[in-house]
N, C-alpha and C positions, 0 to 999 in steps of 0.2 A: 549394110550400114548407110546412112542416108548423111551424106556432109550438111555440118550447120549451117544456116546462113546468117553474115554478119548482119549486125541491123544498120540501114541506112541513116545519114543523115540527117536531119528536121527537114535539111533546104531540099536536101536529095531529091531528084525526078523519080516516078516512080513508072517502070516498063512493064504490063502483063500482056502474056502471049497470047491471051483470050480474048483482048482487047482492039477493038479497031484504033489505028495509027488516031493523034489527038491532030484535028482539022481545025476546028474554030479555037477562037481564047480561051471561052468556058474548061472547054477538052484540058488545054494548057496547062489554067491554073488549078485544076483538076488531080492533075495528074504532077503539079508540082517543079512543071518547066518552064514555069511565068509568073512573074510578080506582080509586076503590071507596071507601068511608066507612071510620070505624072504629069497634069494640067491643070493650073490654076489661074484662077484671070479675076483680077479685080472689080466691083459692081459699081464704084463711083463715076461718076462725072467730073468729078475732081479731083481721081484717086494721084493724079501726080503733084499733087500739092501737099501729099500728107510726106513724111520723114520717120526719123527714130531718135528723138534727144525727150528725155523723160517727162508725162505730163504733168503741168501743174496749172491749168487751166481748168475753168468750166463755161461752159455752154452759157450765155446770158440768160434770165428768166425770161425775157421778152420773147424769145428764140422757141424755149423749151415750152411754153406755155400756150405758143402758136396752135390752131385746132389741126392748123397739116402736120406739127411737127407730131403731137398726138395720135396723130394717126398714120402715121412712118411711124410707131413705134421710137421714138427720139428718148435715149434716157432709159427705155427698157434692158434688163437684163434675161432676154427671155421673155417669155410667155407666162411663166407661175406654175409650168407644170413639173411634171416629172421628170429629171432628165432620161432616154432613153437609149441604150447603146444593145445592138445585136451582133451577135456572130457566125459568121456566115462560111463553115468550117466543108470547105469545098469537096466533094469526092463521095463523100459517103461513111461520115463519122461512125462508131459506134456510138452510142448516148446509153442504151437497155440495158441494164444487167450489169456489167464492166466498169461503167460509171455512174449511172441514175440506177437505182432499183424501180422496175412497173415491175404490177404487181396481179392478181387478180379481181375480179371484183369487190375483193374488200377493201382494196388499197394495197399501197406499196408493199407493204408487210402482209399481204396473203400470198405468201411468198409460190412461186412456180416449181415444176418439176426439176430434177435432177437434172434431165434432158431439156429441157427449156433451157437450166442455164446455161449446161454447156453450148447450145446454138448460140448463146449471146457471150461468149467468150469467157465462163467461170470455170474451174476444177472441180471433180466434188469434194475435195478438201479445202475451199474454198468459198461455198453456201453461203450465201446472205446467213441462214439463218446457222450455219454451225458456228461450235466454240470458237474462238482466233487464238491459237495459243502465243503466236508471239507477241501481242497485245496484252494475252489471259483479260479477255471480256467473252461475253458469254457468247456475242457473235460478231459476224462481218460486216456488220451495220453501224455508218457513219452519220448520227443525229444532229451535229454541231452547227449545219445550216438550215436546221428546220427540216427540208426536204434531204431525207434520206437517201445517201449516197454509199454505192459499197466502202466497203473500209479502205479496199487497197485501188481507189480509181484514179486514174492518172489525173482527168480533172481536179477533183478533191483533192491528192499531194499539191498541184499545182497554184491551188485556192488557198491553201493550206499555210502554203510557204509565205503568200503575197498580202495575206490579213492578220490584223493582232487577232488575240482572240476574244477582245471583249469590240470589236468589228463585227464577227460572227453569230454572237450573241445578238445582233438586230438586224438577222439577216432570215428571210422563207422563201420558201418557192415552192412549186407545181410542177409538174410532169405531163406531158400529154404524150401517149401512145399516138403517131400515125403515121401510116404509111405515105411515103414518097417517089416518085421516081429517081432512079438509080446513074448515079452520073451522067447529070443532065442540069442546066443553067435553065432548064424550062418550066421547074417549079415553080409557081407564085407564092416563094416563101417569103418573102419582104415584108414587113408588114409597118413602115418606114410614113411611108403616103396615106397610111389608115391613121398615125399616131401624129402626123402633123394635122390630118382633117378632125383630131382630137381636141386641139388645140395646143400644143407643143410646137414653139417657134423657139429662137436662138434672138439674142441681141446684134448679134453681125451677121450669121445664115441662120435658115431654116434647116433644112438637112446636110448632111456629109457622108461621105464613104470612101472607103479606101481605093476601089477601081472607079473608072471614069465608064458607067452604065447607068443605066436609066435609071436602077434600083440601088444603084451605089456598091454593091454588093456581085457577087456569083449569082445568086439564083434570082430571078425576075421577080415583078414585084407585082400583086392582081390588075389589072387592067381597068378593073373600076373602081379604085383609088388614085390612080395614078392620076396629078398634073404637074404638067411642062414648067409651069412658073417657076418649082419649087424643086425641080432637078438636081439630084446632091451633089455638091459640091467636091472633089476627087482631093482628098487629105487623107496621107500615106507615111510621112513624114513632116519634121516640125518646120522646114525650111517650106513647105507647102503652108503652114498654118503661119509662118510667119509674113510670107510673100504674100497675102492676101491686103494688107495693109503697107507693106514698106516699097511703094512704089514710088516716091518723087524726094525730092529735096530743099522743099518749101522749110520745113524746120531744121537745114543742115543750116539755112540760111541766116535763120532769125531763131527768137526762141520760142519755145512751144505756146507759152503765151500770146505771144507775137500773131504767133501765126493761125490760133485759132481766132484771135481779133480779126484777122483777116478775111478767113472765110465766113464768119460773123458778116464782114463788111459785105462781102462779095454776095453772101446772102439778100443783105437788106437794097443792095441794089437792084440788083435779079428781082426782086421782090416791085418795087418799084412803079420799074419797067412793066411789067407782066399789066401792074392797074394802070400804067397809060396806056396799054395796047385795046384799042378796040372792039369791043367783044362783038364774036361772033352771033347775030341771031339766026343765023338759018341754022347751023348747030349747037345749041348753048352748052347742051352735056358732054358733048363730044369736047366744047372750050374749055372747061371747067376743066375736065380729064387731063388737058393738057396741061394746064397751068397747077395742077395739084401735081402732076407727074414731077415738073421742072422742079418746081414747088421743093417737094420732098429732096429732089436730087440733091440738090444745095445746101438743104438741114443736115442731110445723111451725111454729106462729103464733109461739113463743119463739124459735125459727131466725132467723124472715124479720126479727126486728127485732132480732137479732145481725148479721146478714150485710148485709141491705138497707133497712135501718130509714134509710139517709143514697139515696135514689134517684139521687144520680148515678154510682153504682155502676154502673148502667145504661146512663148517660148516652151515648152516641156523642160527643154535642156535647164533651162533658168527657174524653174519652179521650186521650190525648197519643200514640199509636199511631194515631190515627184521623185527630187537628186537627192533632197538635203536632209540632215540630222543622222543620228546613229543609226534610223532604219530606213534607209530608203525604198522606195517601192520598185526603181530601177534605177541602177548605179550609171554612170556614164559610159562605162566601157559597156554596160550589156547595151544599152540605146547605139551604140558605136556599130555594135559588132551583131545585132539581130535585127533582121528588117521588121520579123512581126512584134517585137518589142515598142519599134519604131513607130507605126502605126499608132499599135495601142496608145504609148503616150499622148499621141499627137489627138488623137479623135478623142480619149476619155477628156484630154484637156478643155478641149474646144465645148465638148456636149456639158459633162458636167459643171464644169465653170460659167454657162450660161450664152454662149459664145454662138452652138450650134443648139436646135429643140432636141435634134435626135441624129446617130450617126452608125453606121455598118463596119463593121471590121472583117474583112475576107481574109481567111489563113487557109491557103493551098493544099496539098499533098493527102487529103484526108481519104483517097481511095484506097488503103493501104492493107488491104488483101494479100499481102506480098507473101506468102506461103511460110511468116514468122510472127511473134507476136512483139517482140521489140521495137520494130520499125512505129507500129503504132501505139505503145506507149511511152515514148519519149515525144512523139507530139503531140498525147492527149495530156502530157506534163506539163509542155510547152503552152497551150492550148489554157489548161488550168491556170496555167501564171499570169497569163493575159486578163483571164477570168474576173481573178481577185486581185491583179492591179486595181482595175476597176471598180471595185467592190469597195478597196483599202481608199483608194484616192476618195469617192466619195465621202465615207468615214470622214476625211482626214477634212474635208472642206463645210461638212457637217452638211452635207447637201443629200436627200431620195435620188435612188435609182432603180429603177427596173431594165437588168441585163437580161435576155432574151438568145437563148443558144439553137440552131438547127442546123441541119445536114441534108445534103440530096439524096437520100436513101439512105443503105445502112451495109452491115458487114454481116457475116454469121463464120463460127467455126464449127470443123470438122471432130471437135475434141483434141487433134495432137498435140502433144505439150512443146513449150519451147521449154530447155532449162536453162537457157543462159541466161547472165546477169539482168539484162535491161527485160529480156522476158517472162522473168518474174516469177517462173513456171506454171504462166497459163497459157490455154490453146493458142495456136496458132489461128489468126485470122486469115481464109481460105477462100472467099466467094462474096459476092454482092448478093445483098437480103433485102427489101425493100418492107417484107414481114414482120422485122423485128424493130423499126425505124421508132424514134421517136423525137419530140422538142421540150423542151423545158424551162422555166424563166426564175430567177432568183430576184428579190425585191428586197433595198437596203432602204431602213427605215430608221433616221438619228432619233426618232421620237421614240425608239423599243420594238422589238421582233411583231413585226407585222402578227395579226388575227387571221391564223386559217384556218379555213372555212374546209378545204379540203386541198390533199395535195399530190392528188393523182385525178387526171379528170379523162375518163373512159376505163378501160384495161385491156391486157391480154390472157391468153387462154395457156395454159399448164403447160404446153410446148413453147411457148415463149412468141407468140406470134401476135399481131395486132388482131384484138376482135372488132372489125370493118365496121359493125353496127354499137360499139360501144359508148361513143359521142359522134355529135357529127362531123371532127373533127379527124377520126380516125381515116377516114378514107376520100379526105378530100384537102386539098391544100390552100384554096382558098376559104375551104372555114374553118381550117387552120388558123390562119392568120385571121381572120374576124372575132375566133376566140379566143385570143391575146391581144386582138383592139377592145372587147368586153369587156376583159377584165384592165386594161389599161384604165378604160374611162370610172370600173369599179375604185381601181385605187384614190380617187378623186372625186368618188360620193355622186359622182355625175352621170348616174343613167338614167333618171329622168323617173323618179319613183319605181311602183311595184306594178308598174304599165311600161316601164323602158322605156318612155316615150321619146330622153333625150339620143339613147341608142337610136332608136328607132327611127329618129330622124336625120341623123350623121349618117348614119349606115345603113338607108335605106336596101331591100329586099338580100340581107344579110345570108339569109341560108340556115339560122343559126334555129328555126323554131316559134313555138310562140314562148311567152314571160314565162310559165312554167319550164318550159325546154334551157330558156338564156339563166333563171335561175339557177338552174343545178349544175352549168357550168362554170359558176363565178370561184375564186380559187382563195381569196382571201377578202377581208373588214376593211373599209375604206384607210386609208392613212395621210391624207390629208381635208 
């Protein structure tokens, strides 16, 4: 007789003896014995002159009408695009079978072998396609979000709980089979620096993420995407999203009025000064650079303490769409008492409210191989509530979003059942898989459930394994992520006609094919 094992906690570290000892941070939050710290640093020039006594200012028209202030984005809420928030579910999630259904080449529903499921975590009393009799539906297939999800996956409960359901009702998504490497932060699964070069900006940042990496995130981000200007910003919790703004005591002093007058003044001086000085002719662009620089800084710094001179602008804690009314999306004690709750708020607040263009959410512990199958579904429950926070919060501010979910590899089971409670009586999860890996993106549309086109793009073969050559996304990770910046720029009518040409030119030597090839990966009808 083989003793049970209890299932660990969400926060719980996770130890396998098959595993080299965790050496760098990735390894850490991998494996679920690091959270990560935080560092936040304000971008003004003037940032100690803004405070927190409630706005009731505005910006002069002379100000706002400036061609620099226009071009600081002065007054924007955003870019106009899609908000976009990823999760970046560290270790080696499952996603196949257990939570997403992939399927074989006919799609999600040409359902796989017996043995296929079992490698991705099902019973055979448990078949996508058998009866469900505790339900009494004819199977194990969860339609409610468009993209079909097993009936009993921890994500889906966890989606579940966190959305009304006529939220649901204008929600789709897509699947993509690929393979990853296997706990490891050296995927270029980010696809963060592709969706800002989309055109996705924030009215206070550009991007955010919950670790302080280059990619915001656990797994790295392609390398030729990537720029430095626009490095995310490390928001983890709200006292992160609030400190970004409440750094001085100019309006403890006077009143918010007051004190946007002032930086108004301080402006138009600055301003002034700048047309007495001299201009440079041996550099004139080099001059101009400068003086647009300073320029902006002073409109920016006059903005932040019109707009967020009061930080609980910010606040999650203070959002009544977040805490408030009979159903809240998270209660105060769960923000109190869960870090990845904590997170969540704070980055869906920031992205979807217009605040950040796009932002990462890293949740640790997902190597969860642990010779039981409980340990990992109470955090792909965990995992799911964060989900359709997300999902519900956009809902609730009548804003689009496209969530975007991956993992660094994947899991497989040996078939043995767990029976205890939180294991549901399905296998135990036993070994790293990097075969059965997959990513997936959910798109909420206030305007009605997104048009898809299709919502499995590649497949797997009857054993439940990635087929390498099914898209070109199956066996490479950076056109992985180029084929969720595709279809980003599809949701937005913007690929540049039936020549791609505006892909084509963002995303120069993509990988992805020529326009027959990028067509047949696109996954839904434009929605905006």
């Amino acid at each position: 007789m083989t003793k049970r094992k209890q299932p660990l906690h969400p926060d719980a570290p996770l130890f396998h003896e098959n595993h080299a000892k965790p050496i760098s941070r990735r390894d850490f939050i991998a494996n679920g014995f690091l959270a990560g710290g935080t560092a936040v640093f304000g971008s003004s020039l003037l940032a100690g002159l803004l405070g927190s006594r409630p706005a009731s200012a505005a910006l002069a028209s002379d100000i706002i009408n400036d061609p620099i202030a226009v071009a600081c984005k002065v007054g924007s809420e955003g870019a106009g695009k899609i908000p976009f928030i990823c999760f970046d579910l560290a270790g080696g999630a499952n996603i196949a079978g257990s939570n997403v259904l992939i399927g074989g080449q006919g799609g999600q529903e040409d359902f796989l072998s017996a043995n296929g499921y079992s490698r991705q975590g099902l019973p055979a009393n448990m078949l996508p396609n058998l009866p469900n009799p505790d339900l009494g539906t004819a199977d194990f297939v969860n339609r409610e979000l468009g993209l079909a999800f097993h009936g009993d996956s921890g994500f889906l409960r966890g989606i579940l709980e966190r959305t009304s359901a006529t939220t649901r009702m204008f929600i789709d998504g897509a699947v993509i089979p690929a393979r990853s490497e296997n706990d490891t932060g050296n995927n270029p699964h980010n696809p963060m620096y592709g969706i800002y070069r989309a055109g996705a900006d924030g009215g206070l940042l550009s991007l955010i993420g919950s670790r302080s990496s280059d990619s915001g995130g656990n797994s790295m981000a392609p390398l030729m995407w990537m720029d430095a200007s626009v490095r995310p910003t490390k928001i983890d919790r709200a006292s992160d999203s609030t400190g970004l703004v409440d750094t001085g005591e100019l309006t403890e002093l006077m009143s918010q009025q007051d004190a946007v007058k002032v930086m108004e003044s301080i402006y138009r001086l600055s301003d002034q000064k700048l047309d007495a000085v001299q201009p440079n002719t041996t550099s004139p662009s080099r001059d101009d650079d400068v003086r647009r620089q300073v320029k902006c800084a002073y409109i920016k710094s006059a903005e932040l303490a019109d707009k967020y001179g009061n930080p609980s602008t910010l606040d999650p804690y203070l959002d009544e769409q977040i805490v408030g009314g009979d159903t809240p999306i998270f209660s105060t004690d769960e923000l109190n008492s869960d870090r990845e709750f904590q997170k969540t708020a704070s980055i869906m607040k920031l992205v979807v409210g217009g605040f950040a263009g796009a932002g990462t959410i890293t949740i640790g512990g997902y190597d969860y191989h642990t010779g039981d199958r409980s340990t990992g579904e109470i955090r792909d429950l965990r995992a799911g509530r964060c989900m359709g926070a997300c999902l519900e919060y956009a809902a609730r501010l009548g804003k689009p979003l496209m969530m975007y979910v991956f993992s660094d590899g994947s899991v497989s089971s040996n078939g043995r059942i767990d029976t205890s409670v939180d294991g549901r009586d399905k296998p135990e999860w036993t070994s790293d898989n990097q075969s059965t890996a997959g990513s997936f993106f959910l798109v909420y549309n206030p305007a009605g459930r997104p048009v898809s086109i299709q919502r499995q793009i590649g497949h797997m073969n009857s054993d439940g394994n990635v087929v390498t050559t099914s898209s070109p996304a199956a066996n490479n990770v950076n056109l992985l992520v180029n084929t969720v910046l595709l279809n980003y720029l599809a949701l937005h009518d913007e690929l540049g006609g039936a020549g791609f040409e505006n892909f084509e030119t963002l995303f120069a030597n993509h990988g992805l094919g020529s326009a027959a090839s990028l067509e047949s990966l696109l996954a839904m009808e434009p929605i905006v």
